[in-house]
C-alpha positions in Angstrom: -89.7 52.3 20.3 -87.7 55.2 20.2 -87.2 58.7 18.6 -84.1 59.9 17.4 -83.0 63.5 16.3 -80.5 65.0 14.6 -79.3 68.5 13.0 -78.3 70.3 15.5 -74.6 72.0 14.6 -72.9 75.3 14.7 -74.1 77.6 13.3 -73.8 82.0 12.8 -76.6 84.2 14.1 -78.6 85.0 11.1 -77.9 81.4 9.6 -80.5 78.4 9.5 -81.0 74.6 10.4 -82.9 71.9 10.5 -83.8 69.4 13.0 -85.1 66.1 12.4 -86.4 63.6 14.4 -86.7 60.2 13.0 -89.8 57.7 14.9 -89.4 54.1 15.3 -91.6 51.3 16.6 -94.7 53.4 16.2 -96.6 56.2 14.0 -96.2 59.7 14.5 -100.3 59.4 12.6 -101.4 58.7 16.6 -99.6 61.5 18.0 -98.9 64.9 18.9 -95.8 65.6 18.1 -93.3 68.7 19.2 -89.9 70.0 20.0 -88.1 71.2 23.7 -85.8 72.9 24.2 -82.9 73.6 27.3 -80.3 76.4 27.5 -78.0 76.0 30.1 -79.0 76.8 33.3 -82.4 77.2 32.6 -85.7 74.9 32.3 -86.6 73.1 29.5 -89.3 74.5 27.1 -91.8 73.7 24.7 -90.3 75.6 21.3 -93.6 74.1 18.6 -96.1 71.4 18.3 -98.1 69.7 16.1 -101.2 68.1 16.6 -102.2 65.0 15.0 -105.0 64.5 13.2 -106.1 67.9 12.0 -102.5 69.2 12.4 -102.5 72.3 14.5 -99.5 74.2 15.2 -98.4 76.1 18.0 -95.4 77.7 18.2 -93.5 79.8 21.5 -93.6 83.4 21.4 -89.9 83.7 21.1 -89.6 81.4 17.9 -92.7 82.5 16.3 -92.4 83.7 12.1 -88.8 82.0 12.5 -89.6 78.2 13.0 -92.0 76.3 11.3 -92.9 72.4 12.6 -93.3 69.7 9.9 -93.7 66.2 9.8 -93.7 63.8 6.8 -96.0 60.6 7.0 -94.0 58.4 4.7 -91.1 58.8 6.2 -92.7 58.9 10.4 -90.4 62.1 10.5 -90.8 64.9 12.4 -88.7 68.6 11.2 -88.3 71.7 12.9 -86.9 73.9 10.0 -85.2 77.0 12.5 -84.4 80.3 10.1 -82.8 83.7 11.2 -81.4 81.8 14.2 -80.0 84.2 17.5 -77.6 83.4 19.9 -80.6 83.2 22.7 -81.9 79.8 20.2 -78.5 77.9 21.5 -80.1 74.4 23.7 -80.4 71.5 23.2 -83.2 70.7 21.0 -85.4 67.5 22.1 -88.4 66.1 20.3 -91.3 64.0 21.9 -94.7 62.6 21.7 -97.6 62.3 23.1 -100.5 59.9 22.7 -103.4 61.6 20.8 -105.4 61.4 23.5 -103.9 63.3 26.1 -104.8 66.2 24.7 -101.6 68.1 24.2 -101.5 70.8 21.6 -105.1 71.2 21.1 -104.5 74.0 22.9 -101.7 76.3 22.7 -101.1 76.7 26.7 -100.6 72.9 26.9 -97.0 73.6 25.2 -96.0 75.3 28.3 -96.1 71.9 29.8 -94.2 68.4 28.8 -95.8 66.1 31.6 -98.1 64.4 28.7 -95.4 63.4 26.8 -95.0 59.9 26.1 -91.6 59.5 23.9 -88.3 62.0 23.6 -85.4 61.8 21.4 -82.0 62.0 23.0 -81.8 65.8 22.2 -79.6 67.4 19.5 -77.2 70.7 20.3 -77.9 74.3 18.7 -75.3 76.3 19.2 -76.1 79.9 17.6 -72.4 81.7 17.6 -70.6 84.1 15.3 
């Protein structure tokens, strides 16, 4: 059981990525599904989640109208698609999961928090730099 991202790179403020985050050993159908993130020195945060089932999103303040949170079925993917990218988006980008049940992302204050989670990727680096 694992989760394992990719896309993160180099890239020019202005410019645009995406992540992708690739589930094994279980479906991302019985899950609510999201991306962290960490600059250094500071705390990890939630950056977007999706819901399962219905498939809310929720997206940080700081992100919001610039990322958008996908996730293919067929392929038990997760994406975070990241356009006109700023230097304050360089972190690591991690994505997780939690069990449907916990209740995480049915709400959007729940993103504030990552104690639900049940699965994380290894984290991929953004680095936002002219």
């Amino acid at each position: 059981v694992q989760l394992q991202a990719s896309g993160g790179g180099l890239v020019q403020p202005g410019g645009s990525l995406r992540l992708s985050c690739v589930a094994s050993g279980f479906s991302l159908d019985d899950y609510a599904v999201g991306w962290f993130r960490q600059a250094p020195g500071k705390q990890r945060e939630g950056v977007s989640c999706r819901s399962s089932g219905d498939g809310t999103t929720f997206y940080a303040d700081s992100v919001k109208g610039r990322f958008t949170i996908s996730r293919d079925n067929a392929k038990n993917t997760l994406y975070l698609q990241m356009n006109s990218l700023k230097p304050e988006d360089t972190a690591v980008y991690y994505c997780a999961a939690a069990d449907a049940r916990s209740g995480w992302c049915r709400h959007r204050p729940t993103l504030r928090t990552d104690a639900a989670m049940d699965y994380w990727g290894e984290g991929t680096l953004v680095t936002v730099s002219s």
